[in-house]
N, C-alpha and C positions, 0 to 999 in steps of 0.2 A: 189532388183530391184530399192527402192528409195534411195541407195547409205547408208544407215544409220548401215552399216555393218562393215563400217569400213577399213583399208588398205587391211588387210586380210578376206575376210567376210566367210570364210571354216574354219578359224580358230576361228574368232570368234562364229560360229555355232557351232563345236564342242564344244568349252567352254559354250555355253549359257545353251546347251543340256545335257553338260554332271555335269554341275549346278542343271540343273532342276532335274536330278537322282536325286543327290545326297540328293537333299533338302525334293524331296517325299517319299526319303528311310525312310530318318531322322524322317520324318512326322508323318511315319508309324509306328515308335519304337516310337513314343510319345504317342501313342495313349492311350496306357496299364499304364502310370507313370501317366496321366491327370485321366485317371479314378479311379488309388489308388489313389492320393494326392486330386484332386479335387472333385471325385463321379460324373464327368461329361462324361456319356457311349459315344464315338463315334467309337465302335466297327464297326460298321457297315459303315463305312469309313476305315478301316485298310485296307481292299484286294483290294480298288479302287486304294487306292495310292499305295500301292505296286506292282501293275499291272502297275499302270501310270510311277511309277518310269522305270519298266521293258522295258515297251515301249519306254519315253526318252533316256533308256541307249544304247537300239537297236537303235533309229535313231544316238544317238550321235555315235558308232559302225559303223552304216553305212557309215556314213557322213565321217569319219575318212578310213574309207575302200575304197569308192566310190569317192568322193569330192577330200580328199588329196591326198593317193595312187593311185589312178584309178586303182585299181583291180592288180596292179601288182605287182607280187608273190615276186618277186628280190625288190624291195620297203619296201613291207612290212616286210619281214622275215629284211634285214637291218637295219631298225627303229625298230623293238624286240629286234634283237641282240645289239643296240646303245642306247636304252631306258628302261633302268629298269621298270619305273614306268609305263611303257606302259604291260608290262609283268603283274605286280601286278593288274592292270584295267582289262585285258584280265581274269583272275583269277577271280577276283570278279564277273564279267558278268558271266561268266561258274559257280559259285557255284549260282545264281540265276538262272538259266535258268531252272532247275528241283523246282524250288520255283512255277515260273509263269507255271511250266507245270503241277502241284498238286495244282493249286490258285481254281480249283472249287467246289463245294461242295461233286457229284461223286467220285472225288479225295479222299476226308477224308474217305468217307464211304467202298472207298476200300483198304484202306488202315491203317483205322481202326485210330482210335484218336491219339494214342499213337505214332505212327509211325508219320503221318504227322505231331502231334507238334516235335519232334525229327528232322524229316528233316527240318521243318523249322526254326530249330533253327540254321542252318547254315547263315541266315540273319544277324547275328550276326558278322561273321566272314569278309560275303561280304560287310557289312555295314562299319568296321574298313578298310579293304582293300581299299574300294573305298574314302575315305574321306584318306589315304593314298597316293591314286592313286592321288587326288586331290591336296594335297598341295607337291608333290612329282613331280609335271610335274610344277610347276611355280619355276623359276627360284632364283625367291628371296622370300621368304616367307610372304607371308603377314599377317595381324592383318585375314582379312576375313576366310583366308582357318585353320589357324592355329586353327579360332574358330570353324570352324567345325568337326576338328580332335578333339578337345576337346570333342563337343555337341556331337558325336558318341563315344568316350569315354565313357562318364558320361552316356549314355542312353544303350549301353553293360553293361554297368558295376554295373548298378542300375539290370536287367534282370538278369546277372551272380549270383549277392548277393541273388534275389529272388528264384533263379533256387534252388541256395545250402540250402538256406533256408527250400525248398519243403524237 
């Protein structure tokens, strides 16, 4: 409304939104390295951000459904069939979507510890997807997004070593 949105401000709303995912995904797989390396617990911060990720990624989803397609079916399936990395984001959202629907504590108890950390280790996957999905929709690659495909890198990849480790 105060014009600071820019030429495009749908487009830059989905980019701001689907930043802000990305950044509280990230946030969220930091949590576990800070408390090995550092001893400083913010466990009790991991399911907010990855909640809050869930949510930006749903509005940034809407905003992208609603805002730019207007809901229509011939649009959308067009821009899948014309954008790969629109396909690869779509993917990532769906393998979180059973994340945020298992994020309560009820969740673990029926579904027993072992099982819930197992599916949620699929955060892993959606987490490289999306920072994919992310430097995969900018046209020229930048220093920024290039370093987040990295930081999700390195923060799978520290989990992956721990996993095998176990």
């Amino acid at each position: 409304m105060s014009g600071q949105l820019g030429i495009d401000p749908v487009e830059t709303l989905e980019h701001e939104l689907g930043l802000l995912a990305l950044q509280f995904l990230l946030g969220s797989l930091t949590i576990t390295p800070i408390l090995r390396f550092a001893r400083i617990n913010l466990l009790k911060f991991r399911r907010a951000l990855g909640l809050l990720s869930f949510g930006y990624l749903v509005l940034h989803l809407m905003v992208w459904l609603v805002l730019d397609q207007q809901l229509r079916l011939d649009l959308i399936t067009a821009e899948l069939a014309k954008r790969v990395y629109l396909i690869v984001g779509l993917i990532s959202f769906t393998l979180l979507v059973p994340l945020a629907a298992t994020s309560w504590s009820g969740a673990v108890r029926r579904m027993g510890a072992k099982g819930w950390v197992r599916l949620h280790r699929i955060v892993y996957l959606a987490t490289l997807l999306g920072a994919v999905h992310f430097v995969m929709q900018e046209k020229v690659w930048s220093p920024e997004s290039l370093s987040y495909l990295a930081m999700a890198i390195l923060l799978v990849g520290v989990r992956l070593l721990w996993i095998r480790a176990w």
